[in-house]
N, C-alpha and C positions, 0 to 999 in steps of 0.2 A: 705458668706455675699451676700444678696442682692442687687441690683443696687440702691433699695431707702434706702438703708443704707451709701451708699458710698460717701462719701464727692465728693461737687461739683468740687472742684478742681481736685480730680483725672479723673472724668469723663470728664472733657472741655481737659485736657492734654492729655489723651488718646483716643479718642471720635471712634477710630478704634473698640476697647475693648466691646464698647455699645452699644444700639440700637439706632435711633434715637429718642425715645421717651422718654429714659433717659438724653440724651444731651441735648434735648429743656427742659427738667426736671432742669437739673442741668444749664443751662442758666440763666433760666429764677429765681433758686434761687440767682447766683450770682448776677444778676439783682439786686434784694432785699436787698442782706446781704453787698454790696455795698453803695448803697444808704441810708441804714440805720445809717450806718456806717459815710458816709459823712454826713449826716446831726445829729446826734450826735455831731459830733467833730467839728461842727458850731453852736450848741449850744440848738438845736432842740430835747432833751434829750425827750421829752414826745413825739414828732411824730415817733424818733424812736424806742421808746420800743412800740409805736402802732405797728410798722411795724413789731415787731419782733415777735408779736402773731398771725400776718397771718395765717391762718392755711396752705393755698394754693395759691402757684403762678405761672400764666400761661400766655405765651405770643400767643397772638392771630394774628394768622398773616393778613394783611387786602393789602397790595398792593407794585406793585415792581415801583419803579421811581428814576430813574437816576443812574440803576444798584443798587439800595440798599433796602433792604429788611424791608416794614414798622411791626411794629406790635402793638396792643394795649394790656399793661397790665390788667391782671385781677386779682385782691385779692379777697380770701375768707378771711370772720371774722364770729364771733358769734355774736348775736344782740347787747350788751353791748360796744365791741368793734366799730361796724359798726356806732355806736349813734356815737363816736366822732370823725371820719372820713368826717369832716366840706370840705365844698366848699374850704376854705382856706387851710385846710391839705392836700385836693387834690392836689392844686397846687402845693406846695412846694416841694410832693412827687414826683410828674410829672416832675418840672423843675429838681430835684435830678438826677432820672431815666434818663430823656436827655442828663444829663452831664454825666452820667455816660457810655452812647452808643454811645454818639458823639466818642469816643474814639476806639468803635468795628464796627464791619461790617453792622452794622446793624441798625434800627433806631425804635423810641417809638413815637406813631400819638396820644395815648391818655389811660387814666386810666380810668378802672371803678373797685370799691368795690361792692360787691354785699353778702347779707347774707348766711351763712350755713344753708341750709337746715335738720331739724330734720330725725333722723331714723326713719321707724315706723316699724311697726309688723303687722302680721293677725289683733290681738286684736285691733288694733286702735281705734274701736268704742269702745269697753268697757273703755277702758285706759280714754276716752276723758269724756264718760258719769260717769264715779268715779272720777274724777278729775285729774287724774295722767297728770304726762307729759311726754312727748314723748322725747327716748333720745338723748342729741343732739350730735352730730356726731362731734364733736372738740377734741380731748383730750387735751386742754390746755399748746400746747406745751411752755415752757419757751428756750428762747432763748437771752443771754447773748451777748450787742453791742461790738466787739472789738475780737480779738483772743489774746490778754495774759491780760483779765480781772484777777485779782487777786480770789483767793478761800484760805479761811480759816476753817478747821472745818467742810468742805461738804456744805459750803456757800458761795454765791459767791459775789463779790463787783465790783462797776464800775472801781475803778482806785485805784491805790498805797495809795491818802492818804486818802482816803475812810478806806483801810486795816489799815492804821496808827490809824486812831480814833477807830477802830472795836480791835486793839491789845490792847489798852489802857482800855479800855471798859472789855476784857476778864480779863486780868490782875485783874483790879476791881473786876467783876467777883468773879476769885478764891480767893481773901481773903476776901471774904463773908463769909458768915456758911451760912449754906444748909436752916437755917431758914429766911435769911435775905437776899438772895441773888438779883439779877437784870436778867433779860430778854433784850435777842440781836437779833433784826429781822432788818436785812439788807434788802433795796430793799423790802419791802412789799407793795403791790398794796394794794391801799385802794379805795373806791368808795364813796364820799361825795356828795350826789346831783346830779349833772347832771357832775361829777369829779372824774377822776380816777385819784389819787395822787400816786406818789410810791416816798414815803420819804427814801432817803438816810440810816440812821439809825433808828427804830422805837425801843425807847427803857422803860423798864416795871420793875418800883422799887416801893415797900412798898404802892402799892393800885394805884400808879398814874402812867398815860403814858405821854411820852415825844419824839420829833422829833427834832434830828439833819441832819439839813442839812451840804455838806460840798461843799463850793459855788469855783467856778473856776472863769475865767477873763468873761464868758457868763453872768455871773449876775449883770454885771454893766448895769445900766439904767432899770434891771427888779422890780426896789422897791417896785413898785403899783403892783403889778402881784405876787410878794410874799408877801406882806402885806394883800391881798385878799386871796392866798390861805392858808396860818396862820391862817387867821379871820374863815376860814370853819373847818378847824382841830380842834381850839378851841370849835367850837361849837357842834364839834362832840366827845367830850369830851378827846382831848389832852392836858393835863392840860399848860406843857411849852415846847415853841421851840426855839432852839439856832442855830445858823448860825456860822461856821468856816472857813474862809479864809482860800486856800490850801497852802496860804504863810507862813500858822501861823501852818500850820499841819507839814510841816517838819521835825520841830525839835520835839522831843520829851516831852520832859520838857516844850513846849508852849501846846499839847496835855493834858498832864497829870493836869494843869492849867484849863485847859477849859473843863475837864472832873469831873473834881472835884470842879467847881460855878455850870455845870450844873446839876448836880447830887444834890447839895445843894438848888439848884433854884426849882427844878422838887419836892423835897418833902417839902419845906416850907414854 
């Protein structure tokens, strides 16, 4: 095994075992996978699944004051990602990362994102004058907020009653026939405009698509903010979207309810 294979935690616990260039490696991930983390679980579900498509993260070191060691993050992203990477995303990520080192030996002076550079080749010129493109050097790594996110099936879901709506769903599912059956795309990144949505449930019956969300105690006061982002799904041809309270997901029999209007809703 590798040392870029090796989970960060074994290398910060044994940092004897490693070079230094895998420790400031495996730091500076937990840096990330931290802060991602807290700001999820504050409600910040879209800055952190930006965070978790990083491709690269690295801490720059820039000055030592008062015995303690500054550095400034650096993200790499691909262009799409980098576009919504706002002045205010900055920040929030920045204040995250602070809190998060205020705690270690060490301290964060400032963020910057910066784009992934394309691979090239000898050909370049030809690549460019046929129109091709150049490839780009990310491989898309997918990276799941949380260590006991739920997986069913080889798929993976944010939380428990996420899995709850997704069991009721299969269920359905199997007592389809093969000719009449439904489509379950958990957590699919969608991109609507100048918006990368990744709906909860994305689900695919009898010609029309349909988006459940299943909303936690972070959705109070968001009404306008998901009433706009609804209005762009629809127009991007979602036909119906239902919303589920994780109060109302618990019990089963409130699931199975709410599976069965929305399923009735979405084809007629």
């Amino acid at each position: 095994m590798t040392a870029a294979s090796v989970p960060f935690q074994e290398i910060l616990q044994n940092p004897d075992n490693y070079s230094p260039d895998d420790f400031a490696r495996a730091r500076a991930e937990k840096v990330l996978a931290v802060s991602a983390t807290v700001l999820h679980q504050r409600g910040h579900e879209d800055i952190a699944a930006l965070l978790a498509q990083a491709e690269f993260c690295d801490l720059e070191y820039q000055e030592e004051d008062w015995g303690k060691s500054w550095y400034e993050v650096v993200l790499d992203f691909d262009h799409p990602q980098l576009e919504r990477f706002t002045e205010e995303v900055q920040q929030r990520v920045l204040s995250a990362m602070q809190e998060v080192c205020d705690r270690e030996d060490f301290g964060i002076s400032g963020l910057r994102a910066r784009a992934i550079l394309p691979e090239v080749g000898a050909n370049w010129r030809e690549q460019l004058a046929a129109g091709g493109k150049a490839r780009p050097s990310n491989h898309a790594r997918k990276v799941r907020i949380g260590p006991a996110h739920p997986q069913a099936d080889g798929l993976h879901l944010t939380n428990e009653w996420e899995w709850r709506v997704y069991a009721v769903l299969r269920d359905r599912q199997q007592e389809l026939p093969d000719n009449d059956t439904l489509g379950i795309v958990p957590l699919a990144a969608m991109k609507v405009r100048d918006h990368v949505f990744e709906p909860d449930l994305l689900v695919t019956y009898r010609g029309y698509a349909g988006v459940i969300e299943v909303d936690g105690p972070h959705h109070k006061g968001r009404s306008s903010d998901d009433k706009s982002r609804e209005r762009l799904l629809r127009h991007a041809g979602v036909k119906y979207i239902d919303r589920i309270d994780v109060r109302d997901a618990t019990a089963k029999e409130e699931v199975e309810k709410f599976v069965t209007d929305f399923l009735r809703h979405l084809i007629g």
